[in-house]
C-alpha positions as CSV (number, residue, x, y, z in Angstrom):
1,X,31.5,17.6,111.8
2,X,32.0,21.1,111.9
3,X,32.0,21.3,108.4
4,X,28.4,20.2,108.5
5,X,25.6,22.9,107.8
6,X,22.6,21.1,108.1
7,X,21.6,17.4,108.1
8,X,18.0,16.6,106.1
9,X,16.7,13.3,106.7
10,X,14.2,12.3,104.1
11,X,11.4,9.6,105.2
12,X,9.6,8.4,102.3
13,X,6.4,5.6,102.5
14,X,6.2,6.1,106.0
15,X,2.3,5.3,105.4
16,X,3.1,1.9,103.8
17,X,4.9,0.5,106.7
18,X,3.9,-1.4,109.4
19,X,1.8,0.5,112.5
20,X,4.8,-0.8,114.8
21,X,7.7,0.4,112.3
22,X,5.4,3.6,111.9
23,X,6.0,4.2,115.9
24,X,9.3,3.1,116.0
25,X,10.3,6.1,113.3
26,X,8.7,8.5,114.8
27,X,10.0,7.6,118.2
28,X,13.4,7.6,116.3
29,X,13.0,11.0,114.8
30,X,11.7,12.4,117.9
31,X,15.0,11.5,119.7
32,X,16.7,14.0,116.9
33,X,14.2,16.9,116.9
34,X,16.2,19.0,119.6
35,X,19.5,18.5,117.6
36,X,20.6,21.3,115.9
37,X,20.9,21.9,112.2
38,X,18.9,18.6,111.9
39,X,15.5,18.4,110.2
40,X,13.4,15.3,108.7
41,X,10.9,15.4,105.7
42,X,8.3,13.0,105.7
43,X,6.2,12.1,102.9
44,X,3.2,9.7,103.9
45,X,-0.4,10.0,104.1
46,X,-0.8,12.0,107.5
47,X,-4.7,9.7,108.1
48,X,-2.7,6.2,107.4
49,X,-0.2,7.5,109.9
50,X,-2.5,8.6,112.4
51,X,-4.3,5.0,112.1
52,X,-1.4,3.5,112.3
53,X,-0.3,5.5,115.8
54,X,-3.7,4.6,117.2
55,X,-3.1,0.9,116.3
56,X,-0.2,0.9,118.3
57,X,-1.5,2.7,121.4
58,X,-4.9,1.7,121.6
59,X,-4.8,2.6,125.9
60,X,-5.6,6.0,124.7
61,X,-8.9,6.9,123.8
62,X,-10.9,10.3,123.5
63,X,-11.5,12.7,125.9
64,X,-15.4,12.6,127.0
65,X,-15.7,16.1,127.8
66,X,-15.2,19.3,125.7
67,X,-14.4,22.1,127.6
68,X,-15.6,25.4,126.3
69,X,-18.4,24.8,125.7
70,X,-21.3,23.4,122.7
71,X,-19.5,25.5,120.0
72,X,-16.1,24.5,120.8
73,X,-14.2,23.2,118.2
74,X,-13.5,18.9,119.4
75,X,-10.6,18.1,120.6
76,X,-7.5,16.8,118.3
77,X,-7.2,13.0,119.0
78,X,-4.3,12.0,120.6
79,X,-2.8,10.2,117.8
80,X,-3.1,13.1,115.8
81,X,-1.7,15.0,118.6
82,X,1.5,13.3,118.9
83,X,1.6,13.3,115.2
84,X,1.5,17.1,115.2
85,X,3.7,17.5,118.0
86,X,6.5,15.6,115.8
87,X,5.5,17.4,112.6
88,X,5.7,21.2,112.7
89,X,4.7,22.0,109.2
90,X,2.6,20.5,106.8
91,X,2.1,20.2,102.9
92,X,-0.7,19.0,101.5
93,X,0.4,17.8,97.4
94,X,-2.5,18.4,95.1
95,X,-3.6,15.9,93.6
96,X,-2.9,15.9,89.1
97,X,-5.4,18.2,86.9
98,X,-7.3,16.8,84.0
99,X,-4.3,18.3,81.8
100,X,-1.3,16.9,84.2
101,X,-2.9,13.4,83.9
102,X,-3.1,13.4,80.3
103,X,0.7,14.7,80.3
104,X,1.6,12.1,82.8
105,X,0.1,9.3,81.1
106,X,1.4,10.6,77.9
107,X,4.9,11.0,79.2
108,X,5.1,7.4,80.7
109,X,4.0,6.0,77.4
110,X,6.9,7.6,76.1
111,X,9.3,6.6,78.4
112,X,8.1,2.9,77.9
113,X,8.2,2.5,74.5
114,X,8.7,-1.3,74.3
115,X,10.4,-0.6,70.4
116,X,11.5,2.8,68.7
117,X,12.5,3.8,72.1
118,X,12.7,8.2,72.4
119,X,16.0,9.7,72.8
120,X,17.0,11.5,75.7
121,X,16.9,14.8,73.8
122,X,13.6,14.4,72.2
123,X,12.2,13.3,75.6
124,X,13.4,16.4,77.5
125,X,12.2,18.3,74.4
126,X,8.7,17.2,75.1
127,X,8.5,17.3,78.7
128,X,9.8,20.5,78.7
129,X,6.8,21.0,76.4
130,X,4.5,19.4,79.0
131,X,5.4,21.8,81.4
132,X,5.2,24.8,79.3
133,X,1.6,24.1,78.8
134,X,0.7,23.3,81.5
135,X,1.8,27.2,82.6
136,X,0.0,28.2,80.4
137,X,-3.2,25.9,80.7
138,X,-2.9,25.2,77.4
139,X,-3.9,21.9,75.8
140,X,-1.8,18.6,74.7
141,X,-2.7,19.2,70.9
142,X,-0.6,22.4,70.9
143,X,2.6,20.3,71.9
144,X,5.2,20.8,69.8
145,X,7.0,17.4,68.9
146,X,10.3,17.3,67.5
147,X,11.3,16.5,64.4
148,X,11.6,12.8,63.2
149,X,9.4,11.7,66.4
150,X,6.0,10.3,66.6
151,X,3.4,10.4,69.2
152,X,0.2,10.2,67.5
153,X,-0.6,6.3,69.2
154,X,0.3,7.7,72.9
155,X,-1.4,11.1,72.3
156,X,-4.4,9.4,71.4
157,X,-4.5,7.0,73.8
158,X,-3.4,9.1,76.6
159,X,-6.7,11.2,75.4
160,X,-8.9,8.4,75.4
161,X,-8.0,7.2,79.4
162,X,-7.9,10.5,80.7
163,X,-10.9,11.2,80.9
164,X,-11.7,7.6,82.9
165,X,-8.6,7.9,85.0
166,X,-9.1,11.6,86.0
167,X,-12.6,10.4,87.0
168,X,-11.9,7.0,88.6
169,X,-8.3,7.4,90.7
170,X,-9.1,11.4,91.8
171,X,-5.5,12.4,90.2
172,X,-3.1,10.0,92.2
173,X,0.0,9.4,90.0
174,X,0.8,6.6,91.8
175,X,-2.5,5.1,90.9
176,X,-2.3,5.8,87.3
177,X,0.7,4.1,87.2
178,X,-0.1,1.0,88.5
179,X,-2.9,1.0,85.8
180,X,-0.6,1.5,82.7
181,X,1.8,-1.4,84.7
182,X,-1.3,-3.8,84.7
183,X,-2.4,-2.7,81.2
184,X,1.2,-3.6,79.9
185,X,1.2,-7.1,81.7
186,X,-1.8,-7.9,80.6
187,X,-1.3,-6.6,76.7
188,X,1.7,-8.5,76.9
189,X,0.0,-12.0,77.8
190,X,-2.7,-11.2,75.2
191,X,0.3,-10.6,72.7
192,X,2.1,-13.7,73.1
193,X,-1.5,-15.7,73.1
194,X,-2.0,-14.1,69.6
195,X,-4.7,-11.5,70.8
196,X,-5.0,-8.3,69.5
């Protein structure tokens, strides 16, 4: 394997697993830490993890005493210890603006177009469009849409949620998915019952 460089491991929904799978990885990873040119990225919700550590190893509880003092800062729970000693760096995603939820929700109408599906093209035309904006914090009405394409029924009602959305699910992508997934179930029951 000398042709090897580097080896990056990428952990995704580590949060969304059980507490004893959650254990089991890290012990897993933490076998592989000390091998060279090896590195793992994990992308989870460092609190569920945590919980999900203590779970597991409930034997270890806080320590009573704080040395240093009254105005010393408390100490790190071991679960979150032996979190941190696995994980050496952290990134903390931001959760979507007002204007990237908009985008977001506009984008996925698009790409779910049940009829009069977008072209690839016109797609990448207006994300590309999205993003641009966004740079510039300008505003979805300024989006340029190509030629022979229209949004109007998405823009609108991409303007009508956001506000709602931004408000109720703090900017969580995944979250605003889910809605649209449960708005297009349940349109499409209403549909075939002959509900508008």
């Amino acid at each position: 394997l000398a042709h090897v460089r580097r080896v990056a491991v990428l952990v995704d929904d580590l949060d969304r697993c059980l507490s004893r799978t959650v254990v089991e990885s890290l012990e897993a990873i933490r076998l592989f830490l000390s091998v060279p040119k090896m590195a793992f990225v994990i992308a989870a919700d460092e609190d569920r993890v945590a919980d999900a550590i203590k779970s597991e190893l409930p034997a270890w509880t806080m320590p009573e005493d704080r040395p240093g003092g009254p105005d010393a800062l408390p100490p790190e729970p071991p679960w979150k210890l032996y979190l941190h000693k696995i994980v050496q760096t952290t990134l903390k995603l931001p959760a979507l603006s007002r204007f990237d939820t908009e985008a977001y929700l506009l984008l996925l109408q698009l790409q779910n177009r049940p009829n009069d599906v977008v072209e690839a093209e016109k797609f990448t035309a207006i994300l590309a469009g999205c993003t641009g904006l966004r740079k510039k914090a300008g505003s979805l009405d300024d989006l340029a849409v190509p030629t022979g394409l229209d949004i109007t029924v998405e823009r609108q009602f991409a303007a009508r949620l956001t506000p709602m959305l931004y408000e109720k699910l703090r900017g969580s992508p995944r979250r605003v998915k889910r809605f649209l997934n449960d708005l297009n179930v349940r349109a499409s029951i209403a549909h075939r019952r002959g509900i508008d």
